[in-house]
C-alpha positions as CSV (number, residue, x, y, z in Angstrom):
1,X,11.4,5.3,9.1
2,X,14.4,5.4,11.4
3,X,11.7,5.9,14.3
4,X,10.5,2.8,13.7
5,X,13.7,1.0,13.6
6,X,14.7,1.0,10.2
7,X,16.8,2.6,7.5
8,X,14.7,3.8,4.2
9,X,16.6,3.7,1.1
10,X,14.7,6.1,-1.6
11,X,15.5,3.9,-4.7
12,X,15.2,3.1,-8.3
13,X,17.5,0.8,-8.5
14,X,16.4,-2.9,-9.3
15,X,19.1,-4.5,-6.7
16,X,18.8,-2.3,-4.2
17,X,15.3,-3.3,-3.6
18,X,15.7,-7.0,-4.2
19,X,18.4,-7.0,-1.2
20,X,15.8,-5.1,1.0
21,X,14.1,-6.5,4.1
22,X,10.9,-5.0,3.1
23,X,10.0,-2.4,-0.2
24,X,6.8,1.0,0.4
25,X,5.5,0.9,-3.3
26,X,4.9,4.8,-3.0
27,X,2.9,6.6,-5.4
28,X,1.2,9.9,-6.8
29,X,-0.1,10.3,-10.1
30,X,-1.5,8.7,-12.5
31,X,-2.0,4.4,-12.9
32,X,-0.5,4.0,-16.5
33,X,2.3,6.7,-15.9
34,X,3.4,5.0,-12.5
35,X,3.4,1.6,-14.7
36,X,5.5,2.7,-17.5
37,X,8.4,4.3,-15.3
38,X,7.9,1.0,-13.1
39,X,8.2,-1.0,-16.7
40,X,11.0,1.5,-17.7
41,X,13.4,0.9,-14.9
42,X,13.0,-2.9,-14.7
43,X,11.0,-3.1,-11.7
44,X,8.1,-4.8,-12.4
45,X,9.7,-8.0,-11.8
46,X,11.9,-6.7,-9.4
47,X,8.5,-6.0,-7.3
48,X,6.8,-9.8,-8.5
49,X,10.1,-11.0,-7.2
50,X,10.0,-9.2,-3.5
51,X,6.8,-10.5,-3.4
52,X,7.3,-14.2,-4.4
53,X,10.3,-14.0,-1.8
54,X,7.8,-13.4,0.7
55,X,9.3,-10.6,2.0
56,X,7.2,-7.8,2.7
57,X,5.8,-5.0,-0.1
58,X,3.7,-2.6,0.9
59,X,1.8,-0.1,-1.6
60,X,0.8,3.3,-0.3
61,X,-1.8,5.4,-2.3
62,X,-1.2,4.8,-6.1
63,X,1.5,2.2,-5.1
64,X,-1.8,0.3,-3.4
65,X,-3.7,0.6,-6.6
66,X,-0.9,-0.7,-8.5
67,X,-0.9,-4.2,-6.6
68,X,-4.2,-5.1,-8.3
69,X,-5.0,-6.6,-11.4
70,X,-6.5,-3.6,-13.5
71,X,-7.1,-0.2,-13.3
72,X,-9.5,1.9,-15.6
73,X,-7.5,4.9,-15.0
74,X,-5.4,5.7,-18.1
75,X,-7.9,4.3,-21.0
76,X,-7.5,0.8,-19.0
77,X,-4.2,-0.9,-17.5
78,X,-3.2,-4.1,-16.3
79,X,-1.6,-3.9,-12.7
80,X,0.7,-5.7,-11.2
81,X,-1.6,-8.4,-10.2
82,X,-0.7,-9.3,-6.5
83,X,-4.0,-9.1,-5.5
84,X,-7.1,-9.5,-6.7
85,X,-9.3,-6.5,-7.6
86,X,-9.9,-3.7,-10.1
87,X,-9.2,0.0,-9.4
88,X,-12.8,2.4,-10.5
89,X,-13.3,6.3,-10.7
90,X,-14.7,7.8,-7.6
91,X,-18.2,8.8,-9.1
92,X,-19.5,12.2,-8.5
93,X,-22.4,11.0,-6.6
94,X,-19.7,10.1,-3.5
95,X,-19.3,13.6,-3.0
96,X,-16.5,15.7,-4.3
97,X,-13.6,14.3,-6.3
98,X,-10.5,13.5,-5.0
99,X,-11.3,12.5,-1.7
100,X,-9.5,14.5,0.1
101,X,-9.1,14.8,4.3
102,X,-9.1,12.8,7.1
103,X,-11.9,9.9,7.4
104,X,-12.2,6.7,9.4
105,X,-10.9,3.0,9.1
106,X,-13.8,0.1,10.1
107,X,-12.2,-2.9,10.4
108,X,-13.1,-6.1,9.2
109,X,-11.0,-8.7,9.4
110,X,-7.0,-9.1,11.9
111,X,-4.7,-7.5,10.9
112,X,-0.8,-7.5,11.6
113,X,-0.1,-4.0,10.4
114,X,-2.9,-2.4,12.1
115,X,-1.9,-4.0,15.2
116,X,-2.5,-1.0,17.8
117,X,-4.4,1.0,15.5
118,X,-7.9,1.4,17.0
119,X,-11.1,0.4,15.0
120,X,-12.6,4.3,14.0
121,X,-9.2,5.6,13.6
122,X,-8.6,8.7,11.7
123,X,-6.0,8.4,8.3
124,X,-5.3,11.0,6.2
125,X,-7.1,10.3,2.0
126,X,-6.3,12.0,-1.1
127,X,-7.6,9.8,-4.3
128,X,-9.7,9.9,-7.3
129,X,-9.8,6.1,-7.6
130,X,-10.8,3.5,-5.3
131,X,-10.2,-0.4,-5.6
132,X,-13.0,-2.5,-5.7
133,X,-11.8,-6.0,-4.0
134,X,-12.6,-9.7,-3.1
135,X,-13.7,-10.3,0.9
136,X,-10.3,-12.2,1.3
137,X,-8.3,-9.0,0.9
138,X,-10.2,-6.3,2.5
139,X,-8.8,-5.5,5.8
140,X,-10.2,-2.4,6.7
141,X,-12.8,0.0,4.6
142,X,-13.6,3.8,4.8
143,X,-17.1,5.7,4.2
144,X,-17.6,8.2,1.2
145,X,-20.6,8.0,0.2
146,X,-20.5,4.2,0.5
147,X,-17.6,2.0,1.3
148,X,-14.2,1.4,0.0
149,X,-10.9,-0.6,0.6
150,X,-8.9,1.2,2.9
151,X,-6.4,-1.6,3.7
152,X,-5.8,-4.9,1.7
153,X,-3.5,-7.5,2.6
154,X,-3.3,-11.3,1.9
155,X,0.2,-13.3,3.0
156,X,3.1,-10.6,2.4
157,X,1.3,-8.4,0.1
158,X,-0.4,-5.3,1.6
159,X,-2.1,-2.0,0.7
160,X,-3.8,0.8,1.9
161,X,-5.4,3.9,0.0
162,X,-4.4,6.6,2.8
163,X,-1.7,7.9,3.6
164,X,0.0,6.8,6.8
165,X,3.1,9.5,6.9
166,X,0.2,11.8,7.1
167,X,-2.2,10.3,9.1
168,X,-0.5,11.3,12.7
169,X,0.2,8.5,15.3
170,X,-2.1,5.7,14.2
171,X,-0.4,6.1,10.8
172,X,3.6,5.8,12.0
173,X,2.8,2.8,14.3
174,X,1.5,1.0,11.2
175,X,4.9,1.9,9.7
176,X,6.6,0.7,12.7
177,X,4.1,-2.7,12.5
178,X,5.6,-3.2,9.1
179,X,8.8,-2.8,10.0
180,X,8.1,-5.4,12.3
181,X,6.8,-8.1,9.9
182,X,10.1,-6.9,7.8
183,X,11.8,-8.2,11.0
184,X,10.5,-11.3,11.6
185,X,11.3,-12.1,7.6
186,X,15.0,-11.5,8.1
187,X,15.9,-12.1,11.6
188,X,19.2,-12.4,11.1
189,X,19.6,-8.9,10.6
190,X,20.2,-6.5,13.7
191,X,18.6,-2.8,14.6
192,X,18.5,-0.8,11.5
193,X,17.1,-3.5,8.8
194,X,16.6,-1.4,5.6
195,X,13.9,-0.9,3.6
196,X,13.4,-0.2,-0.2
């Protein structure tokens, strides 16, 4: 992230992240593992507590799915609850499972991190699970073989399905457009904030 003006700080430590500006909830694999190491480490409430703070948190593939409130994935898990939504199977009548390649964001509602990114934009998917979500979340959807949420976000809380280190330009200035919001949380902090 250091092109965008910040540190990254790979971490599972729980008070590393709670003294960062902003925390990527990364993720690959499956929901109810991803849970158990999150439960196994402590940060569960480290991540409720980022999020309470107001500080940024944004989850990035699995990391988005983990932001909702269930997942059928793994015989059935509760999520993290941050927003409000449930993640489903990809059925075999979308086409072939995982989505995998590049496909396009429509935009529905403003939205700070895809500040810059233009509506039709190509971001790089690979998922077997989609989240199915209110209105007041969805940001931006993508088409296979009917829509999904591509980008969620409501107050500090943010997802997105794709993923943006490999989805060329239009994916690193949504980086750098978090790194901004991370900014304007902690302005006392100079060049370099850091990021968990």
């Amino acid at each position: 992230m250091l092109h965008a003006g910040a540190r990254a700080l790979v971490t599972g430590e729980p008070a590393s992240i709670a003294a960062a500006d902003g925390v990527v909830l990364p993720g690959v694999g499956a929901f109810g593992a991803a849970l158990d190491a999150l439960d196994n480490h402590g940060l569960r409430t480290t991540l409720l507590d980022v999020a309470a703070s107001g500080r940024p948190l944004l989850g990035v593939c699995l990391g988005h799915q983990l932001l909702f409130d269930w997942s059928e994935e793994s015989g059935g898990r509760v999520g993290l609850g941050l927003l409000p939504g449930r993640v489903v199977r990809l059925g075999p009548e979308r086409g072939k499972v995982p989505h995998m390649g590049w496909n396009r964001l429509t935009m529905v509602a403003p939205s700070r991190l895809l500040s810059d990114v233009a509506d039709g934009a190509y971001v790089y998917f690979v998922h077997s699970y989609v989240a199915v979500v209110a209105d007041e979340v969805m940001v931006a959807q993508a088409d296979y073989g009917g829509h999904f949420a591509a980008v969620v976000e409501r107050d500090n809380v943010a997802g997105m399905q794709f993923h943006p280190e490999k989805s060329g330009a239009d994916g690193l200035r949504i980086y750098a457009n978090f790194v901004s919001l991370c900014a304007a949380q902690s302005p006392s902090r100079g060049p370099g904030r850091r990021l968990g």
